[in-house]
FIVEXPA-927817 format. One line per 4 residues: their letters; for each residue x, y, z of C-alpha. Coordinates in steps of 0.25 Angstrom, whole numbers. Layout:
residues N
A) X/Y/Z; ...;
//
This chain:
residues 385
XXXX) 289/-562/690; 287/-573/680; 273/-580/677; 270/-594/674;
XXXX) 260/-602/668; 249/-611/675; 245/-624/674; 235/-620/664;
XXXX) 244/-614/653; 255/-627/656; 242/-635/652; 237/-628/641;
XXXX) 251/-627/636; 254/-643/638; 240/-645/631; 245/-637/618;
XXXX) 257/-645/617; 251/-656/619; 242/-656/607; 251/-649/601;
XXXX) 260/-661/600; 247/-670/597; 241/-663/586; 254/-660/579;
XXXX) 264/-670/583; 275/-660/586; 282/-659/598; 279/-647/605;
XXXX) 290/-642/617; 284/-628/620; 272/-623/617; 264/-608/620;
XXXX) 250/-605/626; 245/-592/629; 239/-591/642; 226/-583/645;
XXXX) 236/-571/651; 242/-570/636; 254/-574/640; 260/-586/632;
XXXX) 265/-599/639; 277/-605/630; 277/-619/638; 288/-628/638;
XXXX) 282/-643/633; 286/-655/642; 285/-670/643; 278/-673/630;
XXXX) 271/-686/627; 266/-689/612; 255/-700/608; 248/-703/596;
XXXX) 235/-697/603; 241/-687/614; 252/-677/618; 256/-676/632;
XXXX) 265/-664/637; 268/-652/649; 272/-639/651; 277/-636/665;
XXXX) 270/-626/675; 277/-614/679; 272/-607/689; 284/-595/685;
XXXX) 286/-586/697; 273/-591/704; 276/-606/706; 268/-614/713;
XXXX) 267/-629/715; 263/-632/699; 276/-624/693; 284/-634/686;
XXXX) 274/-644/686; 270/-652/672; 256/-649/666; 253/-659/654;
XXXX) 244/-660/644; 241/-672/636; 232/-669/623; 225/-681/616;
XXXX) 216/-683/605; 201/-685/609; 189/-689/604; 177/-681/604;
XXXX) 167/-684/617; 153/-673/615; 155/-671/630; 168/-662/627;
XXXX) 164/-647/625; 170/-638/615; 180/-629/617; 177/-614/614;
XXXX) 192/-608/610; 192/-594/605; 195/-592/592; 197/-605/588;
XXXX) 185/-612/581; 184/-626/587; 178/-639/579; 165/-643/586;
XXXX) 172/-658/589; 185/-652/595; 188/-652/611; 198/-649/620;
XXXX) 196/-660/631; 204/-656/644; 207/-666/655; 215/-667/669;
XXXX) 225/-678/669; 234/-682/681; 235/-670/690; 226/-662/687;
XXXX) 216/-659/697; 201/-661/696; 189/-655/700; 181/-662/713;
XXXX) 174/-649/719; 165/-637/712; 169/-624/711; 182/-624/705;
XXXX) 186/-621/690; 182/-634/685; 170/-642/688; 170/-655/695;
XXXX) 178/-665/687; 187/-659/679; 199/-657/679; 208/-645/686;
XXXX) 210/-639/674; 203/-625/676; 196/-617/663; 208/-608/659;
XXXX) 219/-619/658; 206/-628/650; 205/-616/641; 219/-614/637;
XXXX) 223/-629/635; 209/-629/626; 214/-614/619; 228/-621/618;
XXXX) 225/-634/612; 213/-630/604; 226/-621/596; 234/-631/592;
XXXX) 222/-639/587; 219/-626/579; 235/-625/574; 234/-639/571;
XXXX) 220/-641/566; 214/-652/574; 200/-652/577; 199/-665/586;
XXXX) 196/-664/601; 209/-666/611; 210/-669/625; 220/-662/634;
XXXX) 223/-668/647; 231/-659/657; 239/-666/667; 249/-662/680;
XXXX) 257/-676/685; 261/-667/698; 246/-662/700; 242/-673/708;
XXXX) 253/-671/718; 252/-655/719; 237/-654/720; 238/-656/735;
XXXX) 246/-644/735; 237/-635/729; 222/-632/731; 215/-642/723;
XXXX) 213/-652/733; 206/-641/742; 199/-636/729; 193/-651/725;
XXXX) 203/-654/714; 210/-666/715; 219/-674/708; 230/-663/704;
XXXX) 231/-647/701; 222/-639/694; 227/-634/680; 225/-618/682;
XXXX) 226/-604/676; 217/-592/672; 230/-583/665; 238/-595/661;
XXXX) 250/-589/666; 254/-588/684; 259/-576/687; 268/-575/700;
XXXX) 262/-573/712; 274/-567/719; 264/-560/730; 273/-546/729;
XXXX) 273/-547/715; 258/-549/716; 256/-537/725; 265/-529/715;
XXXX) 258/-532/702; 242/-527/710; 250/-515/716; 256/-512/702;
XXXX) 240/-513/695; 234/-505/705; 243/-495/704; 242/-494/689;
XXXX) 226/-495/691; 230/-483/700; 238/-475/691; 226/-476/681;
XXXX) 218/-468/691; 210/-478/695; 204/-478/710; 198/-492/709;
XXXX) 202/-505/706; 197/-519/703; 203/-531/708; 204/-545/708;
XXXX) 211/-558/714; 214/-564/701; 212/-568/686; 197/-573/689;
XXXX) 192/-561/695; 197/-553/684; 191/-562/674; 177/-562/683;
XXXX) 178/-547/682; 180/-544/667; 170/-555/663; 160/-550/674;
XXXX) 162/-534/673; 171/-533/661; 180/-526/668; 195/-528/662;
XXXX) 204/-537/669; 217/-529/665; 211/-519/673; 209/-526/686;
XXXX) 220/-529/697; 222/-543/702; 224/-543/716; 228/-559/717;
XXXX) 224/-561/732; 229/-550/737; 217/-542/741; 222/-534/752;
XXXX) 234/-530/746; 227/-526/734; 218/-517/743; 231/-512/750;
XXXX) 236/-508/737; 224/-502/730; 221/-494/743; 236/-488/744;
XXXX) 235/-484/729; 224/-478/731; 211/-484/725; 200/-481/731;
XXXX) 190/-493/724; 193/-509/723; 185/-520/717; 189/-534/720;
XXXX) 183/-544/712; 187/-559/715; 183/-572/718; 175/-576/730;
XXXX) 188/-586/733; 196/-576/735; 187/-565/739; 179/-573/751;
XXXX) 194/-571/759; 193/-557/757; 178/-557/763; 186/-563/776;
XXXX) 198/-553/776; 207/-560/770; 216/-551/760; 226/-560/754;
XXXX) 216/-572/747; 226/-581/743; 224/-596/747; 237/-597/756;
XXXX) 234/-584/764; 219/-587/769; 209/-598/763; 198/-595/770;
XXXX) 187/-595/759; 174/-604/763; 177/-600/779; 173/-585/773;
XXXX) 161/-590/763; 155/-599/776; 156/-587/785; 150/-577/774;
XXXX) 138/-589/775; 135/-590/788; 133/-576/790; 124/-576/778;
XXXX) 116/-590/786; 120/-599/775; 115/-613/779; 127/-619/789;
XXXX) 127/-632/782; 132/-622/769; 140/-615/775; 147/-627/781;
XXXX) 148/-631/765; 154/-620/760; 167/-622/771; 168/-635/765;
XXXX) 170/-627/751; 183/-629/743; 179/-618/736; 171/-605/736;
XXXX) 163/-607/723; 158/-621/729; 154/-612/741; 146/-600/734;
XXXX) 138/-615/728; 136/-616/743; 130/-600/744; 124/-602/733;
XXXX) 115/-615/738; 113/-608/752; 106/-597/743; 114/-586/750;
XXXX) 128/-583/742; 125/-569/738; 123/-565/752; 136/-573/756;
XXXX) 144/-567/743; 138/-553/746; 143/-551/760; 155/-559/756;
XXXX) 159/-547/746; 154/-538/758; 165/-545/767; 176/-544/756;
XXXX) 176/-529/754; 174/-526/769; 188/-532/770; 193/-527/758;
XXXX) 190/-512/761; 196/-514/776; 208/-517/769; 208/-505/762;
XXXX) 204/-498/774; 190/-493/767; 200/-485/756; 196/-491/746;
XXXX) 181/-497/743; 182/-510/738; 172/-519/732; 172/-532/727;
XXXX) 164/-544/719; 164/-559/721; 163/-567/711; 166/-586/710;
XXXX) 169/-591/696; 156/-600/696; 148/-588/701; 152/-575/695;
XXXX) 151/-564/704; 145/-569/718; 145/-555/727; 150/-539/726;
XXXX) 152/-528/734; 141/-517/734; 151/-508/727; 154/-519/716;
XXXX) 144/-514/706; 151/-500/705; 163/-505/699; 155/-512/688;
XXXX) 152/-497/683; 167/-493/688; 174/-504/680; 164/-502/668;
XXXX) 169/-488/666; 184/-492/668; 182/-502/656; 176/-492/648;
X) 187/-484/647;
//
């Protein structure tokens, strides 16, 4: 199946061009990037609009063999010449060695969401633009000034003319961004979500892990548990198997091949269903997340009056602010991890001992299984090899 790219590569790729075409002056109708999976995007430059001070351009979204309601949209990006303001904070870019008065200033335009609640990505304020997709226009942009030696400070202002409409199609408005869609992307690229094709490519690394004679196995829903595991445990992604939202299945397949030991490690998003049974966590199949973490509360005597805050939550890290007011979030978290692998060794009908660690993107690690700690040693060892 074929992958496309997010809206965080079509911006970064739009931005390039853009000042591309305003630091040089030459028309630019393609241009590559390379996304944070590797994988280099040659996008297709559209609709360009040249001034004295500022370049305005797209690329357009495609979703490949997953598309959803952005594929074919336009993503724009319009780069102008700035002055420097002090409040502007200089941008750290690996490898390149960045002049103490130079800035990459990034702003939402027309339909781009912004941020109205806590918890999410970015803070209060600013726009939908999440840190990835600000990283790789900053990377993008700040090579071309390099290739074109210009040490003076730019802003890029990303912009979706449809976003406004489609926002009331997505999440956003649930999430407490308003105004459009959020410019997204931790790879760069979207990789199909065909469900069998999903199911096939988790069956096809656990049975590679197998073959390596391994009887245990770490798991994870997605790109961010992984990244939290290597960063928190040093334990290599490459070697971990993304289970997307299929918990149960995953459990299925891991028991039938034999394993005998599982560690999930995932967001408490995701992972507070799993503490309620749920085995398929996507949005569309059950959405049941602040009902959980309020039932989890009362039976640990948090106030009522809290507990009556946190179903009013859009989000869970705006809950565990909740917990952790209420003074009693670890013994919430701790008998929510408890929950979590009763469910999940049921599933695998107590053949295989599975263990599990919680962890929020503001937080780090909020809550593990008892058992947790012996993998630290286990996947230690591993990595050594």
């Amino acid at each position: 199946m074929r992958y496309g790219f997010t809206t965080g590569s079509c911006a970064a790729a739009a931005a390039k061009a853009a000042a591309y075409m305003l630091l040089t002056g030459q028309r630019k109708t393609e241009i590559a990037i390379e996304t944070p999976k590797g994988i280099i995007y040659n996008a297709k430059i559209l609709d360009i609009t040249s001034e004295e001070n500022e370049v305005s351009c797209a690329v357009e979204k495609d979703g490949g063999d997953d598309p959803d309601i952005t594929t074919g949209i336009l993503v724009y990006a319009k780069v102008t010449y700035v002055d420097v303001k002090d409040e502007y904070v200089d941008v750290k870019v690996e490898g390149y060695e960045i002049p103490n008065v130079q800035r990459i200033i990034i702003e939402g335009g027309s339909g781009v969401g912004r941020v109205t609640r806590p918890g999410l990505d970015q803070p209060i304020g600013n726009a939908a633009i999440n840190h990835v997709p600000r990283e790789m226009i900053k990377k993008e942009v700040l090579e071309v000034c390099r290739a074109t030696d210009y040490k003076g400070s730019l802003k890029v202002e990303i912009s979706v003319p449809e976003g406004e409409k489609l926002c009331e199609r997505t999440f956003n408005p649930k999430l407490g961004i308003v105004g459009g869609i959020s410019i997204l992307g931790t790879s760069g690229i979207v990789e199909p979500m065909s469900s069998q094709a999903l199911l096939d490519t988790i069956r096809l690394q656990l049975l590679q892990r197998r073959e390596l004679g391994f009887d245990y196995v770490a798991v994870s829903p997605g790109n961010y548990g992984l990244d939290f595991m290597k960063k928190t445990y040093g334990y290599d992604l490459e070697k971990s198997v993304k289970c997307s939202n299929f918990i149960g299945a995953t459990i299925d397949m891991a028991v039938e091949l034999g394993f005998k030991k599982m560690l999930i490690t995932g967001h408490i998003g995701k992972m507070i269903k799993v503490a309620g049974g749920i085995m398929n966590t996507h949005s569309k199949e059950a959405d049941c997340r602040m009902e959980l973490l309020a039932a989890f509360s009362v039976r640990e005597q948090v106030d009522h009056m809290q507990v009556e805050k946190i179903l009013k939550c859009l989000t869970t890290q705006e809950a565990i602010l909740i917990l952790k007011e209420s003074g009693k979030q670890q013994r919430v978290m701790d008998k929510v991890a408890e929950r979590i692998c009763y469910y999940m060794e049921g599933r695998a009908e107590d053949r295989m001992k599975i263990d599990c660690i919680l962890y929020a993107n503001e937080f780090g690690e909020l809550a593990k299984s008892k058992g947790a700690e012996e993998w630290f040693t286990l996947l230690g060892q591993e990595q050594a090899q």
